[in-house]
C-alpha positions as CSV (number, residue, x, y, z in Angstrom):
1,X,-113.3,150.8,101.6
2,X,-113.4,147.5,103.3
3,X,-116.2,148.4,105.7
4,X,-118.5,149.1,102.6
5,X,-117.5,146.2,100.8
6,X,-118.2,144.3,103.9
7,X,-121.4,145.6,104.6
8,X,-122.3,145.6,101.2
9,X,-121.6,141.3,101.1
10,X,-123.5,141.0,104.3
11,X,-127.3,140.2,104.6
12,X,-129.7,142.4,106.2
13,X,-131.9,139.8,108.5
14,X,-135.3,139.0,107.7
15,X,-138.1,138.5,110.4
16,X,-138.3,134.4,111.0
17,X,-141.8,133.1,111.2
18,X,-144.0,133.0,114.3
19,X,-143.1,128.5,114.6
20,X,-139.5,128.7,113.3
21,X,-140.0,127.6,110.0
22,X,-141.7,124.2,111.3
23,X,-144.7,123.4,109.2
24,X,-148.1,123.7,110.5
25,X,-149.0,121.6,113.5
26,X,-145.3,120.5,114.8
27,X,-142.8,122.5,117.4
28,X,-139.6,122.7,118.8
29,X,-139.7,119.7,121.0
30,X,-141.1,117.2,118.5
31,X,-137.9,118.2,115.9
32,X,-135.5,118.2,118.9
33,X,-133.1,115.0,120.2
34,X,-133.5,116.0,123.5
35,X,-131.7,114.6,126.2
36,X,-131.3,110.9,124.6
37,X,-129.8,112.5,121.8
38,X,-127.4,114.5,124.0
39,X,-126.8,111.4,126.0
40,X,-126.1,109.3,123.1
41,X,-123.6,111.7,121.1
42,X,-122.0,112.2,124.6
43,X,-121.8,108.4,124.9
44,X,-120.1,107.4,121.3
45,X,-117.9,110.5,122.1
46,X,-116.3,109.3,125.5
47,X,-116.4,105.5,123.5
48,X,-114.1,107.5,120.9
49,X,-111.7,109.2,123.0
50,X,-111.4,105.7,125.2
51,X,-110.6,103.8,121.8
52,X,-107.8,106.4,120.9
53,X,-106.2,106.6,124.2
54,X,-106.2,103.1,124.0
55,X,-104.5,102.9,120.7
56,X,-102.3,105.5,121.8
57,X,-100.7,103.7,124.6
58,X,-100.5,100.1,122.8
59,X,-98.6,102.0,119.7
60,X,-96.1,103.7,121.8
61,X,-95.5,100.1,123.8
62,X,-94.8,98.6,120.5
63,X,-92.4,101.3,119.4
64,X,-90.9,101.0,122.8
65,X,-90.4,97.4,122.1
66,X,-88.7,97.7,119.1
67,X,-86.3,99.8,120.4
68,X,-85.5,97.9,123.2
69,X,-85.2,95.1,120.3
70,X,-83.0,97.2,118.2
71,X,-80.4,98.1,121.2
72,X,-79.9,95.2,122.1
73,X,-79.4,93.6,118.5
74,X,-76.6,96.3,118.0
75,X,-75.5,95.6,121.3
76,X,-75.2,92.1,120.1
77,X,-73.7,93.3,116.6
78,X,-76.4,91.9,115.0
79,X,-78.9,93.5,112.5
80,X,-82.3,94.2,113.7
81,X,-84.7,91.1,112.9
82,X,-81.9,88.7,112.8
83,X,-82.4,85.5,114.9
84,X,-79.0,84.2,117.2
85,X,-79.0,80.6,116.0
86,X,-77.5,79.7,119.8
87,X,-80.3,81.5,121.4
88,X,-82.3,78.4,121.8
89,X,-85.1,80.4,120.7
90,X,-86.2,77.8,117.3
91,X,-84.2,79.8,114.9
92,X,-83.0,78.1,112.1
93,X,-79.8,75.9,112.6
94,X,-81.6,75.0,116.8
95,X,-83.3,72.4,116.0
96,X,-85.7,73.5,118.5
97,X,-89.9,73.7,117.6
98,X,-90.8,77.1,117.4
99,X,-94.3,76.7,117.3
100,X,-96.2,76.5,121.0
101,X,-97.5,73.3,121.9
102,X,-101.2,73.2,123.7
103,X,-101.5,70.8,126.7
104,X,-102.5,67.7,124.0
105,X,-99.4,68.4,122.6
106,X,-100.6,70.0,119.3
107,X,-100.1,73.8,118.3
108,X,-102.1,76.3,120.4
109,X,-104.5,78.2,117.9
110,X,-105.9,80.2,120.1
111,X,-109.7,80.9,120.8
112,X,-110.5,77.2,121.1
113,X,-110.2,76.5,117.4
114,X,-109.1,73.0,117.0
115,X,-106.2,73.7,115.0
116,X,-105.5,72.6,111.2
117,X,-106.9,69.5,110.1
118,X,-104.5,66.2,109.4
């Protein structure tokens, strides 16, 4: 019963033209990428699997470090995210600057911006 209905839903194959279908005056190897083509899929596709591996490795460093964060903080008997006002690290109650200070003394931007205007 299934063979028929299967045989009955599948196609019989029709003879394909002498050119593939192409129209008149083109073949295979003008409609073809060819070995740029291969090349250049080939190429975004290692690019791809770099860019996740990558992004792999830098999430699991980050969940790493808030782990490490979050022992230590119970360790401490604090919550996670709370800031040790003795720590010296500019948390409130320190007095200390939290922000980074460049080597004229104002705050480091980064990528040579000059920083906020006064």
């Amino acid at each position: 019963m299934i063979l028929s209905l299967v045989l009955a839903a599948t196609p019989s194959p029709t003879p394909t033209p002498q050119n593939g279908g192409l129209k008149p005056g083109l073949s295979a190897e003008q409609v073809t990428p060819g070995t740029l083509g291969f090349l250049a899929t080939f190429a975004v596709a290692v690019a791809g699997l770099l860019l996740i591996r990558s992004m792999t490795k830098r999430v699991r460093r980050i969940q790493h470090r808030a782990l490490i964060e979050e022992r230590e903080a119970a360790a401490r008997g604090e919550a996670p995210g709370d800031v040790d006002p003795g720590s010296g690290d500019g948390g409130p109650g320190t007095g200390a600057d939290p922000s980074p200070r460049g080597a004229g003394g104002g705050p480091v931007t980064g990528h040579g911006s000059p920083g906020p205007r006064r």
